[in-house]
N, C-alpha and C positions, 0 to 999 in steps of 0.2 A: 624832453625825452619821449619818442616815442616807442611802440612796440612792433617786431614783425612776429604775426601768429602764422607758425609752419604746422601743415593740418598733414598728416601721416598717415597710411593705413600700415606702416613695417617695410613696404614693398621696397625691393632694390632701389626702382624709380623714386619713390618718397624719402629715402634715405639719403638719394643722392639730391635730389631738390635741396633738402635742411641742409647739408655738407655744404652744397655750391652755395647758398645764398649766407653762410654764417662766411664765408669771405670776405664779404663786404659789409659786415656787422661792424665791424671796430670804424670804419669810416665814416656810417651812420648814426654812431653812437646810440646804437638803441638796444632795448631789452629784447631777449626771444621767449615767446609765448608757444609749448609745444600742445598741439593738440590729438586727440584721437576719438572719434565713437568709436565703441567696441560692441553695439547692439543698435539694428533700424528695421526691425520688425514686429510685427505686432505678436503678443501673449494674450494667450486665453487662457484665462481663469481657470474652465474646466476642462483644459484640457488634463487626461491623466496623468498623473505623476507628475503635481504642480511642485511639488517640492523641489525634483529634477531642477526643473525651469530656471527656480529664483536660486539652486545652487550653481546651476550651469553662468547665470549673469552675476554673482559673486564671483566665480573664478576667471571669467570674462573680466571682468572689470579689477581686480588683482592685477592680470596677465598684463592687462594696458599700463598698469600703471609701474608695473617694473620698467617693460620694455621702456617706457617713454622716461622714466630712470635715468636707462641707459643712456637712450638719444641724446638725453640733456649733456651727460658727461661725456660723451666723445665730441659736441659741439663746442664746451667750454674748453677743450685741448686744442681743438683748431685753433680757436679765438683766439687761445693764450700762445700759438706758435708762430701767430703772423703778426699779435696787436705790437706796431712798434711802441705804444705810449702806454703798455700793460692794460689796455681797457678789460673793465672785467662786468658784463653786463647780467643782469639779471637772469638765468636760465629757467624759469617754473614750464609746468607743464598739469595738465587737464587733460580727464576722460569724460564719456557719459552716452547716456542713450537719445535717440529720436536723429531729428533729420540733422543729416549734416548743414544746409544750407540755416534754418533758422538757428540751428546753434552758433553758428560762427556769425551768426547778423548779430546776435545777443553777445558774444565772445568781444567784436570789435568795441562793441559801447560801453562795455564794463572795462574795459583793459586799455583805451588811447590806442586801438592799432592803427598803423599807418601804411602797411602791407600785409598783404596772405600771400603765403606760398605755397602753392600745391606742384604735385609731380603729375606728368601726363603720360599716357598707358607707355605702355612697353613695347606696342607695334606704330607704326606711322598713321595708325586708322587716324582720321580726321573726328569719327562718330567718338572716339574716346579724349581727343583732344578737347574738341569744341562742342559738342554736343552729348557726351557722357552725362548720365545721371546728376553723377554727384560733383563734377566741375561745372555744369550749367545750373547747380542748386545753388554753388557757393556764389556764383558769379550773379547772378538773380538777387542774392539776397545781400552781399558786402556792399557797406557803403564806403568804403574803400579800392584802392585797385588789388587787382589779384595779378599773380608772376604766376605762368606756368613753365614748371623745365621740362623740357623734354630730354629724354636719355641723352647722358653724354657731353650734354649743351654747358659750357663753364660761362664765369661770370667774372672771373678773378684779372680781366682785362676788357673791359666794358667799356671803348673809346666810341661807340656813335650807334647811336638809338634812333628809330624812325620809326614817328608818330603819324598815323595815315588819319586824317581828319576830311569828314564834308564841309566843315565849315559854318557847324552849327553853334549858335553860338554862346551854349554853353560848355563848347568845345577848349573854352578859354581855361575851364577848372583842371582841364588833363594837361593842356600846356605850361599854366602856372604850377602844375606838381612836378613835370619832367625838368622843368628849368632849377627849381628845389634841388630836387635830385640830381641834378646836371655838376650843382654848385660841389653839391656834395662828394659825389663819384668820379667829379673831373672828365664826363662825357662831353661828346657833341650832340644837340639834340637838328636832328632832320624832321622840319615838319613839313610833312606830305599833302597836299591837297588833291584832293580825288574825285573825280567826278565821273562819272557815266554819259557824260551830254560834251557835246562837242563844240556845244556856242559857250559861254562865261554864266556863271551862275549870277542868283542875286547880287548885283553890284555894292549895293548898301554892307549887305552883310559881309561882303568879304573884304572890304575896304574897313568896318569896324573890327575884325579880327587883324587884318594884315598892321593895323593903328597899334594892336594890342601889343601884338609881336615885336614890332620895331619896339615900342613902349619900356619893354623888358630889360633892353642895352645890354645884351650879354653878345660876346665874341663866340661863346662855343655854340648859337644856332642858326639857323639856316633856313632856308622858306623855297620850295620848289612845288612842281603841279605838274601833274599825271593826269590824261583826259584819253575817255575810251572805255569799252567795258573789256570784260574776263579781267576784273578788278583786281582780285588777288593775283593770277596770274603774274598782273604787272609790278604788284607790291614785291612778291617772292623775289622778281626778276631785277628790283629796283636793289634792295637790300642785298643782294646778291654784287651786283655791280657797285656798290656802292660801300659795301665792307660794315656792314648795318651790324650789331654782336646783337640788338634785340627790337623786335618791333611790337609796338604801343597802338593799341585799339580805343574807340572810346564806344563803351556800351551804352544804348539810351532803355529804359524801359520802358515795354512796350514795342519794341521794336528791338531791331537785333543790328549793331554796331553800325546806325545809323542808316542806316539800310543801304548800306556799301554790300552788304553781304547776304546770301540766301541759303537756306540750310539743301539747295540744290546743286549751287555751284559748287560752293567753299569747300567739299569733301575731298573732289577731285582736283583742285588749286592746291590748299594746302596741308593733303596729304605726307608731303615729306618735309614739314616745319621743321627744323634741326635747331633753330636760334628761341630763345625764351620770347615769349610771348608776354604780353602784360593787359590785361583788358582793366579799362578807366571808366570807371562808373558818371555817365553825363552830368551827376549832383553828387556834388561830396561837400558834408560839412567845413573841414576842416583839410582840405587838402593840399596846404604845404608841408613840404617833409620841414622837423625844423634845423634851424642854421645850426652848423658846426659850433662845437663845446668852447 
């Protein structure tokens, strides 16, 4: 049993992220972990009227924890209105102060999680999707993958996913999660090879990954390659034609999702992402979802 930790600030969008992703809870068979900071700024001591302060973060931190009360119980009514086999998975939920990003690195290690899911702004800004504060904080720090929805974006029909890989090859740990996952959700998984260079990449390496993928012997995946730049462009444009419901990124540290992508181009490519996104950290402990109950 693993857990998905849904990280909230209240917003429309955040509400609808937890809603659309406890869909596919009962097929997962896993617990929900809700979370929320309700304070990421700093306090001075002397500032006047300190009393104010530590009463204003008492009633801050009350207010989270009803609210996320709440959340709990309208997601255990979904659960219980779709789960054909009465699954009834654990609902807890957690507040607290400082950064979002190191709290949810500390969240996933204490708790088994095996997903985060966050909501992504409320306009099509790119700077809010991919480059936001506090989704490049989470994303930085989970050593797991992160789902972002974007308004509107459902999940509750999730037949073919498309993983855009360089071909690195610890690109193997986001492959062997989506094929997990694949088993699980009853997806197709598309995995994309993408290059920027018009001649064939390292031979060796992509011959030890393409060894990997056959290796797998699953029917629901597939293996194709994209060559050329305005990279996302062509990703958007592939997922499009190809009936993709979400695409799968693999983030390296230290670099920024393999260096497919540059915080110069990607604004203006994928400005109008509409389908969930999922960024797959290049090392993960333990990253297969596990086998059905």
């Amino acid at each position: 049993m693993k857990t998905i930790l849904m990280l909230t600030d209240f917003s429309k969008n955040a509400d609808h992220a937890a809603r659309t992703v406890a869909k596919i809870v009962p097929d997962l068979k896993a617990d929900i972990l809700l979370y929320n900071t309700y304070y990421d700024h700093p306090i001075l001591p002397t500032y006047a009227g300190g009393p104010w302060v530590v009463e204003e973060l008492v009633f801050q931190k009350d207010e989270s924890t009803a609210r996320l009360s709440q959340l709990a119980i309208q997601l255990r009514h979904i659960i219980m209105g779709i789960s054909k086999e009465g699954f009834k998975p654990k609902t807890g939920y957690q507040c607290g102060e400082g950064s979002l990003g190191k709290n949810t690195a500390a969240i996933i290690q204490e708790n088994k999680v095996g997903l985060v899911v966050i909501g992504s702004s409320t306009d099509s800004s790119i700077d809010h999707l991919l480059f936001g504060s506090d989704t490049m904080d989470v994303i930085d720090h989970a050593s797991c993958p992160v789902l972002i929805i974007p308004p509107k974006a459902e999940m509750n029909e999730l037949k073919k996913v498309t993983l855009a890989t360089a071909f690195e090859l610890t690109d193997i740990n986001a492959i062997k999660y989506l094929a997990g996952l694949g088993k699980q959700l009853n997806f197709k998984l598309e995995i994309v090879h993408v290059s920027i260079l018009d001649e064939k990449d390292d031979p060796i390496k992509e011959n030890a990954i393409l060894t990997h993928i056959h290796g797998i012997k699953q029917d629901n995946i597939s293996y194709r390659e994209i060559r050329g730049k305005d990279v996302v462009k062509r990703l958007n444009r592939l997922c499009k034609d190809n009936g993709s419901d979400m695409l799968a990124l693999v983030h390296h540290q230290g670099g920024f999702f393999s260096g497919l992508f540059n915080r110069s181009t990607t604004p203006a490519a994928l400005g109008n992402q509409h389908i969930p996104l999922m960024v797959i950290p290049s090392e993960m402990n333990n990253h297969l979802w596990p086998a059905r109950a």
